[in-house]
C-alpha positions as CSV (number, residue, x, y, z in Angstrom):
1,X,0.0,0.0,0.0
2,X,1.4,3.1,-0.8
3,X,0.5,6.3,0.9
4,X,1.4,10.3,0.9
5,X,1.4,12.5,4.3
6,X,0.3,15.4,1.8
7,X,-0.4,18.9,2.7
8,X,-1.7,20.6,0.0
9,X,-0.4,24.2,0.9
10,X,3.4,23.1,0.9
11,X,4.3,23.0,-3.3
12,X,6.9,20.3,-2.4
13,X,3.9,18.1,-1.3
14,X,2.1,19.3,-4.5
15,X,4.9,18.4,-6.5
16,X,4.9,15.0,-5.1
17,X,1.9,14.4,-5.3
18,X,2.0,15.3,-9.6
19,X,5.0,13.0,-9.6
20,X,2.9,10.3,-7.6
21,X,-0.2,10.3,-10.0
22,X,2.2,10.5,-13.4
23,X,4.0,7.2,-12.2
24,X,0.3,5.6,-12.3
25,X,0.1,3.9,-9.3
26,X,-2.6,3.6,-6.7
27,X,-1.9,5.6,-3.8
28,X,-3.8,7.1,-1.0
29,X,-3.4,10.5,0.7
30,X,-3.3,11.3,4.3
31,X,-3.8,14.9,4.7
32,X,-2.3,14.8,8.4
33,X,-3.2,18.6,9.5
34,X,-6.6,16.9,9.2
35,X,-6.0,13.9,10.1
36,X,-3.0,14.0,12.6
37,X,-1.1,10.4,13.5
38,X,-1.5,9.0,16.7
39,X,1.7,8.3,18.5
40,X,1.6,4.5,17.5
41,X,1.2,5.9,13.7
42,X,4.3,8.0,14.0
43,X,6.3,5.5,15.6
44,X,5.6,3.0,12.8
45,X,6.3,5.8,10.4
46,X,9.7,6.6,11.6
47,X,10.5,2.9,11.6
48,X,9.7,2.9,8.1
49,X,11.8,6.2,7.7
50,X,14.7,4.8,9.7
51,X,15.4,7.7,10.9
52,X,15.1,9.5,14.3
53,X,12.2,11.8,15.3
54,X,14.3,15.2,14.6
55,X,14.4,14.5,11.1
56,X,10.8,14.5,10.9
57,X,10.8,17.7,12.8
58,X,10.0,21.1,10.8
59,X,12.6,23.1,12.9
60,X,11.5,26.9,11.1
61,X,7.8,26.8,12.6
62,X,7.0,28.8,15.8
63,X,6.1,25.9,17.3
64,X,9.3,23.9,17.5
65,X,10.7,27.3,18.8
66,X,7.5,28.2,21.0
67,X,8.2,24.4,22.7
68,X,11.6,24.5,22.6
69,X,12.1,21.5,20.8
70,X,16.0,22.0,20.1
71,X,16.4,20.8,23.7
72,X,18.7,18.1,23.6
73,X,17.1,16.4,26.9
74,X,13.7,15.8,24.7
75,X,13.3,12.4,24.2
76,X,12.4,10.7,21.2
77,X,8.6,10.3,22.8
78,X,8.2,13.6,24.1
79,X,9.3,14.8,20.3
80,X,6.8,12.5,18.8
81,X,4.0,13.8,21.3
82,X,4.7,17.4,19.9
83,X,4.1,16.2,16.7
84,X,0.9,14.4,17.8
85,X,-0.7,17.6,19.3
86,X,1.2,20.2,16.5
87,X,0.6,17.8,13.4
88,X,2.4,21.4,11.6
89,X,5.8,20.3,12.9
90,X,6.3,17.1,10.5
91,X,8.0,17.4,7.6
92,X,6.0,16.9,4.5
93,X,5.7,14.9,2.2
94,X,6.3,11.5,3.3
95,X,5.6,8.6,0.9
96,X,5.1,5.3,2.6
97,X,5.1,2.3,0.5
98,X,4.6,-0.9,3.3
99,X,7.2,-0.9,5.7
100,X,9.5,1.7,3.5
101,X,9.3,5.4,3.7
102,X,10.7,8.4,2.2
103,X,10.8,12.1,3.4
104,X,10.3,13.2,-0.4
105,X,12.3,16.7,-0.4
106,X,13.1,17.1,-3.0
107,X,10.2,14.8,-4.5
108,X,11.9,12.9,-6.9
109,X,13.7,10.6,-3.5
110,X,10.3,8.6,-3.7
111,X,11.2,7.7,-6.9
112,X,14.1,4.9,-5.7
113,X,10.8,4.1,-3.2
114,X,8.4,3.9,-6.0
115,X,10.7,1.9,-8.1
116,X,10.3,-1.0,-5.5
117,X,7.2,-1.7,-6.7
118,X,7.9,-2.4,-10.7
């Protein structure tokens, strides 16, 4: 199953999601502002990433400043529960395809992801 953390004012997102539909595979979108990941979700998701929490972390928005999110005593769980309640902190746009993921910036690094699937 293949599926895009999408949000639809960020134009890397769009442009990941143009690159998604021209490859013709079925997909589905997860417009996480709307639909924020529970804790469990983003813990499977950075599994998938293989990569730690920070690097899903959008370090420029008032929020990781307002919550001081730098702090290097945070723990991996407390970072993901600032995600959880300020779904505007993850990076975008993920592609998940099964138990792989990508953080697509630029969006042409799903591509490697996408080619998985030929």
């Amino acid at each position: 199953m293949i599926t895009l953390y999408h949000n639809n004012r960020c134009s890397k997102s769009r442009e990941a999601l143009a690159l998604l539909e021209q490859s013709g595979k079925e997909f589905s979108i997860r417009y996480y502002l709307d639909q924020p990941l529970s804790a469990d979700e983003l813990s499977v998701l950075l599994q998938a990433l293989q990569v730690p929490v920070r690097d899903l972390l959008r370090s420029k928005e008032d929020e990781y400043k307002a919550l001081d999110l730098a702090n290097p005593v945070l723990s991996e769980q407390q970072l993901i529960e600032a995600i959880v309640l300020h779904p505007k902190l993850m990076e975008r746009p993920v592609l998940q395809v099964g138990s792989n993921a990508v953080i697509a910036r630029p969006a042409d690094k799903m591509l490697a992801l996408l080619a998985l699937l030929a």
